[in-house]
C-alpha positions in Angstrom: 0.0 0.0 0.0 1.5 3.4 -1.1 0.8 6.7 0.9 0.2 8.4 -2.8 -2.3 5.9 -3.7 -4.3 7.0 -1.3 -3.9 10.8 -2.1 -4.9 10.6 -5.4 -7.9 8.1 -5.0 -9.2 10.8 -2.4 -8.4 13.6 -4.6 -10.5 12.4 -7.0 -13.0 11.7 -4.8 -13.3 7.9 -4.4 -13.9 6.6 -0.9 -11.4 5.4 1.0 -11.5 1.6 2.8 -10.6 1.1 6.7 -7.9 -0.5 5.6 -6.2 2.7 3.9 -7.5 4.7 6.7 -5.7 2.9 9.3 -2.7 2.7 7.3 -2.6 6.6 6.7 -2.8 6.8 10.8 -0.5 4.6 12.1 1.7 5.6 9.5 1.5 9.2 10.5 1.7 8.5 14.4 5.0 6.6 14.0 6.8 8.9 11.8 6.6 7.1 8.6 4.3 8.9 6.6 6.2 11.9 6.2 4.1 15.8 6.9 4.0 16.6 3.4 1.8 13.6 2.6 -0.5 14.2 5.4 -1.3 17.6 4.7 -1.9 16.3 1.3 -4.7 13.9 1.8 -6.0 16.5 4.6 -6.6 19.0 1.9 -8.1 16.3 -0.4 -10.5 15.1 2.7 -11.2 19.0 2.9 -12.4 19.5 -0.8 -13.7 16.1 -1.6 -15.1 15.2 1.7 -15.7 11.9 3.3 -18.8 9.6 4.1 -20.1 8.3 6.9 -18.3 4.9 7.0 -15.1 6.8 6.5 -15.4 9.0 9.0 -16.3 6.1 11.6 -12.8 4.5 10.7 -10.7 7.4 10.8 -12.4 8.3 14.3 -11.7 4.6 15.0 -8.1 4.5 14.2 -7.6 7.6 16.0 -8.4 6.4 19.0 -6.5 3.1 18.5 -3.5 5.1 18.1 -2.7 5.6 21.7 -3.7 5.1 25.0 -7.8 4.4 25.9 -9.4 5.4 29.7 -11.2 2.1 31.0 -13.4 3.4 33.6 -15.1 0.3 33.9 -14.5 0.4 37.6 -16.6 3.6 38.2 -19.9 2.3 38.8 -22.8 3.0 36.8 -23.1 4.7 33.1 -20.4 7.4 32.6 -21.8 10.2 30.5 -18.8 13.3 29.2 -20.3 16.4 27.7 -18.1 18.4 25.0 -18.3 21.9 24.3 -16.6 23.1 20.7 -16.0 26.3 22.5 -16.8 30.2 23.1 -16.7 32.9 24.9 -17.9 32.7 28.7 -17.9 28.9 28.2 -19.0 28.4 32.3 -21.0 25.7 31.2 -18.8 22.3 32.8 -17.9 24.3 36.2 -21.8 24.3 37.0 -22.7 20.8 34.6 -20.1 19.0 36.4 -21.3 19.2 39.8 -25.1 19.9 39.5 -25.4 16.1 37.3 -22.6 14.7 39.9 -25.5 15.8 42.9 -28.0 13.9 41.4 -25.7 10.6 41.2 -24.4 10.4 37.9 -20.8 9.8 37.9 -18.4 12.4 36.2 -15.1 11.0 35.1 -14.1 14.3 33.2 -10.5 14.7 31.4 -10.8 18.5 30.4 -8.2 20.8 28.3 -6.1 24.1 28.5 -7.9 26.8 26.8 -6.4 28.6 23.6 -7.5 31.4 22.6 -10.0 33.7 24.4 -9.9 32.9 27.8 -8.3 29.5 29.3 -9.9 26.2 29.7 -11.7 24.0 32.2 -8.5 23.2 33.9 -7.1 26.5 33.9 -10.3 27.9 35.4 -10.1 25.3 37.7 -6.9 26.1 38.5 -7.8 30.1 39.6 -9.0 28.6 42.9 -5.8 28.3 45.8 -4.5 24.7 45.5 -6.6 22.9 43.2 -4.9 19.9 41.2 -5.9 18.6 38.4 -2.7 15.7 38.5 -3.5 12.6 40.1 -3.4 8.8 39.1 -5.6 6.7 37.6 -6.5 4.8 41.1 -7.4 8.4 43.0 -9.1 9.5 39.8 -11.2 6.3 40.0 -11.4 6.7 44.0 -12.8 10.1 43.9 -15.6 9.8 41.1 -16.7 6.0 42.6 -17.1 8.1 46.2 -18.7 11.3 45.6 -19.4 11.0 41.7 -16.9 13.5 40.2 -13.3 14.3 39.4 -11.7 16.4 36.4 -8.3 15.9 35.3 -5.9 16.5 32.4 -5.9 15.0 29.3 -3.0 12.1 29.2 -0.5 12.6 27.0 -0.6 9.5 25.3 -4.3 10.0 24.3 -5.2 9.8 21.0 -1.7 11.0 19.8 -2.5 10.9 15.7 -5.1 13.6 16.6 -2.5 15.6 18.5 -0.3 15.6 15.4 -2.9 15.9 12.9 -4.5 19.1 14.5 -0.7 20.5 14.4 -0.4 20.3 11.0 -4.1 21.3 9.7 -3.4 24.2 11.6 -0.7 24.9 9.4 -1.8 23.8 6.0 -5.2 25.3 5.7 -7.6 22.4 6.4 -8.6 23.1 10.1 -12.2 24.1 9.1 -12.9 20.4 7.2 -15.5 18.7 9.3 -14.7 15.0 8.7 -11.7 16.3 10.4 -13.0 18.4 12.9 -15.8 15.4 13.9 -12.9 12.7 13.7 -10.8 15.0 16.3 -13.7 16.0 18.4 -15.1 12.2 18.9 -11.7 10.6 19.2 -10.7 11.8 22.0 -14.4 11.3 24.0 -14.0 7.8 22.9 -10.8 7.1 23.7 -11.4 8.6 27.4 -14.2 6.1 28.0 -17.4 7.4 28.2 -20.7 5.2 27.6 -22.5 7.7 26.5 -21.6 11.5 25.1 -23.6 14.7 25.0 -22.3 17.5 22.6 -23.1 21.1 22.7 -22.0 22.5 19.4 -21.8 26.6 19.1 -22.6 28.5 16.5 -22.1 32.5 15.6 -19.1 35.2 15.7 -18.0 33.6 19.2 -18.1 29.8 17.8 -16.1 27.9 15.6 -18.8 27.5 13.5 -20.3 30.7 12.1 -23.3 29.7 10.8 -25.9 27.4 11.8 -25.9 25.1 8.9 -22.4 24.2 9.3 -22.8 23.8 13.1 -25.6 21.3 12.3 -24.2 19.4 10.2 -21.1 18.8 12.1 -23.7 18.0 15.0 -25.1 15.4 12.7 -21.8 14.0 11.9 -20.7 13.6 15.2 -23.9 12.0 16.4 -23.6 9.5 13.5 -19.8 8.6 14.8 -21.2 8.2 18.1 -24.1 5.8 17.3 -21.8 4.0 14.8 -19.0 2.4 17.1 -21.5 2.0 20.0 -21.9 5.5 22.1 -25.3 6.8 23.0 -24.8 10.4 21.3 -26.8 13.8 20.8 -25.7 17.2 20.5 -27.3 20.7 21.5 -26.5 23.5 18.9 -26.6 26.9 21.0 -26.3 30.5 20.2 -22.6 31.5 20.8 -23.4 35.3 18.6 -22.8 37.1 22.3 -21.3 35.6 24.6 -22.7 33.0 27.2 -23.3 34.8 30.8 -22.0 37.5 31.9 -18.7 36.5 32.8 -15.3 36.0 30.4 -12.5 35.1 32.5 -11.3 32.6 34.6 -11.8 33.4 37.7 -14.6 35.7 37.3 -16.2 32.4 35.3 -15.7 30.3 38.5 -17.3 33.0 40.4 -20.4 33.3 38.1 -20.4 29.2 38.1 -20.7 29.3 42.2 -23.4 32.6 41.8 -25.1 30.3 39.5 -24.7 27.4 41.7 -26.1 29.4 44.8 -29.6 30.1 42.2 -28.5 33.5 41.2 -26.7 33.1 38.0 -27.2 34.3 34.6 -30.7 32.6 33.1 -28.9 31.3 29.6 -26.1 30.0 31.7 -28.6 27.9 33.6 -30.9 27.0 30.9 -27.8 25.8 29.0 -26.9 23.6 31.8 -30.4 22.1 32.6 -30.8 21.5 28.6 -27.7 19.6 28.8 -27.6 17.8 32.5 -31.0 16.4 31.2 -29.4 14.8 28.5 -26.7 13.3 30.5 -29.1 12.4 33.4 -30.6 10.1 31.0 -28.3 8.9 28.6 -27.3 7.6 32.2 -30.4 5.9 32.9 -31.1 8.2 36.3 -34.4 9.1 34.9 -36.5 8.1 32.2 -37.6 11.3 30.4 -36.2 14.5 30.1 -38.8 16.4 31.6 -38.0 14.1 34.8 -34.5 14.7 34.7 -35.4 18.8 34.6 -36.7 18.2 37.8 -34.1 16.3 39.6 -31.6 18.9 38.4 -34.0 21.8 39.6 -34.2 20.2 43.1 -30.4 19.6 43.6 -30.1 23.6 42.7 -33.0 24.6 44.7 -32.2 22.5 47.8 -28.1 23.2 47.8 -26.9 20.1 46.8 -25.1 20.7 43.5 -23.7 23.6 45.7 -22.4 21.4 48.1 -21.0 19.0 45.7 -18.9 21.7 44.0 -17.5 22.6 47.6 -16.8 19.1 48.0 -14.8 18.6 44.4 -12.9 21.4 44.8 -11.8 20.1 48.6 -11.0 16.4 47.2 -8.7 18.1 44.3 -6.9 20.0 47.1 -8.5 23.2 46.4 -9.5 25.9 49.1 -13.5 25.3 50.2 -14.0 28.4 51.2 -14.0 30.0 47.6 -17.4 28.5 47.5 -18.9 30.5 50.3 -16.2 33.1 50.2 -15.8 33.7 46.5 -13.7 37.3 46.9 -10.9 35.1 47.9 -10.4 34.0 44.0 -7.8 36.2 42.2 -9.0 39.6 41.7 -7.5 42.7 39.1 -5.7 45.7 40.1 -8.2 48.3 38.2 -11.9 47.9 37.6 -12.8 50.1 34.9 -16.3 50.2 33.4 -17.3 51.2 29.8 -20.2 53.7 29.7 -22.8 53.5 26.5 -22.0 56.2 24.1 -25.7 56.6 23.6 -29.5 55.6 25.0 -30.6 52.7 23.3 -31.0 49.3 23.0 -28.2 46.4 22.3 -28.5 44.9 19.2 -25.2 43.3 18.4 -22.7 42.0 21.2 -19.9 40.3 18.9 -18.6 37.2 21.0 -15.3 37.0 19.0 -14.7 40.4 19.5 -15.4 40.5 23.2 -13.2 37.0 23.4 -10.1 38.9 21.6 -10.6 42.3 24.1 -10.7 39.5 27.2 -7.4 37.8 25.7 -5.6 41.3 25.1 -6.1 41.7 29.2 -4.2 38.2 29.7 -7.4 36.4 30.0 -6.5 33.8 27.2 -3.1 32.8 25.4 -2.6 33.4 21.5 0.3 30.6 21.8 0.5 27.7 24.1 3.8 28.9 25.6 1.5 32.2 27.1 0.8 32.5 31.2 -3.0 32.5 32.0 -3.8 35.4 34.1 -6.2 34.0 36.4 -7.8 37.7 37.7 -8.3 39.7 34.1 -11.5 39.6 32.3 -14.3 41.4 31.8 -17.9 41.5 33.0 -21.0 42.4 31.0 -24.0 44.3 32.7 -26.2 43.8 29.5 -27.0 41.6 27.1 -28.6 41.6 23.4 -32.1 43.3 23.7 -31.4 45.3 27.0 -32.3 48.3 27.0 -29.2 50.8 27.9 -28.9 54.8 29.0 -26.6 57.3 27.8 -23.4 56.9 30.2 -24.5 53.8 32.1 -22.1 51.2 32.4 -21.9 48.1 30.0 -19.4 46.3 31.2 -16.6 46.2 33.1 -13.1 45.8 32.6 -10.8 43.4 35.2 -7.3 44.4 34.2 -3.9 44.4 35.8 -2.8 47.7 34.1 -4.5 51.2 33.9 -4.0 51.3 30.2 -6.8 49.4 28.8 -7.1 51.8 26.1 -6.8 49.4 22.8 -9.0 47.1 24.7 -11.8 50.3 24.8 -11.2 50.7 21.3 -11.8 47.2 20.7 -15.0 46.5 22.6 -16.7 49.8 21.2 -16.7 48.5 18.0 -18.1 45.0 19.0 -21.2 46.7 20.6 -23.8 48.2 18.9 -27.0 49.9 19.5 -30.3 50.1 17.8 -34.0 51.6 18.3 -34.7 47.9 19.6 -33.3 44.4 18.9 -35.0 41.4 20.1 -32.7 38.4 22.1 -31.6 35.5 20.2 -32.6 32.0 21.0 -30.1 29.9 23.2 -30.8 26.6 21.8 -30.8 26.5 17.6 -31.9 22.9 17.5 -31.4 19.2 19.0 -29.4 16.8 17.0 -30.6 12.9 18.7 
């Protein structure tokens, strides 16, 4: 079998076999299928496409190219929720605990954000002594006892994706969604969840700009999951102003606990109910949606997803206290708010926009080797279809340094304001 066989019978879009799929990835992972060659058939697989069975083997060999979580030990069905990302992405800080209260184990292995603001683990990580390092035996420990522990990513997971992303970054293909679906699905499966629950984003904030495209990589990765065995749906959500209030790390923990304690932003919450009803199911706690809702409204109402966020953060060596005592998370030198130019109401709030302003103030990295800073962010006080006064504030900015001017700059031009503007739907559709 020759690597340039495959190229061309791709380019000229003829379906590739398991066989010259699995060849391609092992060849790749070990060093014998040289970068040139990849990049190749990526471009082809971006022009020409792929098909369902194609995409099931890639995802397939991609996992088998490395290590695989067993979490057989963990009692009952373990259900992981992906995100593919945005701008005040709260969502697995509250998720995690609330569907942990209700006793549906979370055996999460989260990333480091790039981009606008860190991720999972390096919000986690704002809070005093919180690990996300331990073994495989504590990691087992902690979710069989209270039902949830988050932890890096191994670095012998899925390894052909790790070098694959590298180079479509590169070479222009990042945007193909065989690839993208193949990437995304990989890794869930290879970190062993029985079932998977996607929340897809579309708009200026998402990797997917427009809806169609977010659906039908929705679709796709539904198909992958059904295919080699998962129980699978996605969520596609609104991600053209960002989710919350909050962009930041720790200002996203604190707006997780707020939300935790009942008093959180509404999409936030809806957002997590829509998808903790999923999971609650998928993980046979409940038999309908509707009665997983409610066990998910209860644990909120009556303080147990609180306390089970108080209780993950102690078992990962965290400080408690940040849950009842959230001032004690990193905070910014300067506060500095940005008044409306005008009366009016919002119509536009662009999330990428917003997302670049909160990476300019540290919040994010634009390279891997970049420092989080845990305290910088910013804070809306409005969202699309609020109505706003001359001079009243917006936002505010949480910055280390007085001169935030380019930032100002930056996040005038991402609001706008109309004669009136109506909100924009949270959730776009259900993919099941």
């Amino acid at each position: 079998m020759r690597m340039v066989d495959i190229i061309t019978k791709k380019r000229d879009g003829i379906a590739l076999t398991d066989e010259e799929i699995r060849f391609f990835i092992e060849g790749y992972t070990h060093g014998t299928i040289p970068d040139y060659q990849a990049s190749a058939l990526a471009m082809a697989i971006y022009f020409r496409d792929m098909n369902d069975s194609e995409i099931a083997a890639l995802t397939r060999a991609m996992v088998d190219s490395g290590d695989t979580v067993d979490l057989s030990p963990i009692a009952g069905l373990k259900v992981d929720k992906h995100s593919t990302g945005g701008v005040g992405d709260t969502t697995t800080l509250v998720l995690a605990p609330l569907v942990a209260s209700v006793n549906v184990p979370v055996a999460k292995m989260s990333g480091r954000g790039l981009g606008f603001t860190g991720g999972t683990l390096d919000k986690l990580e704002s809070i005093s002594g919180f690990s996300v390092e331990m073994d495989g035996l504590q990691f087992i420990d902690h979710v069989n006892r209270d039902q949830i522990a988050v932890i890096g990513q191994s670095g012998d997971l899925v390894p052909a994706d790790k070098k694959l992303y590298a180079l479509r970054d590169v070479s222009g293909s990042i945007e193909s969604i065989p690839l993208i679906a193949s990437s995304v699905m990989s890794k869930k499966i290879a970190a062993g969840a029985d079932a998977i629950v996607l929340e897809v984003t579309c708009g200026s904030g998402a990797f997917m700009k427009s809806e169609r495209d977010a659906i039908r990589l929705a679709e796709t990765m539904v198909r992958i999951g059904i295919r080699v065995g998962r129980k699978t749906a996605a969520v596609i959500t609104d991600m053209s102003q960002p989710l919350g209030f909050a962009i930041g790390n720790a200002l996203e923990v604190k707006e997780a606990i707020d939300t935790l304690r009942g008093h959180g932003p509404e999409d936030l919450k809806e957002l997590v109910l829509e998808l903790g009803s999923r999971m609650v199911v998928f993980a046979e706690r409940a038999k309908t949606r509707q009665e997983a809702r409610l066990l998910l409204e209860q644990a909120l109402d009556q303080g147990r997803a609180f306390d089970k966020f108080r209780q993950f953060i102690e078992n990962q060596g965290g400080d408690p206290s940040v849950a009842d005592h959230p001032e004690r998370l990193p905070q910014a030198k300067y506060q500095i708010e940005l008044p409306a130019r005008s009366s009016g109401v919002i119509a536009e709030m662009k999330a990428d926009q917003i997302g670049l302003a909160a990476m300019l103030l540290g919040a994010g990295r634009a390279t891997k080797e970049e420092q989080i800073n845990h305290a910088t962010g910013i804070v809306l006080h409005k969202k699309v279809g609020d109505s706003v006064a001359k001079d009243e504030p917006l936002l505010t900015i949480h910055s280390d340094s007085k001169d935030v001017a380019h930032v100002v700059r930056l996040l005038n031009t991402a609001i706008r304001l109309a004669d009136q503007a109506s909100r924009p739907a949270l959730i776009h559709k259900i993919i099941e």
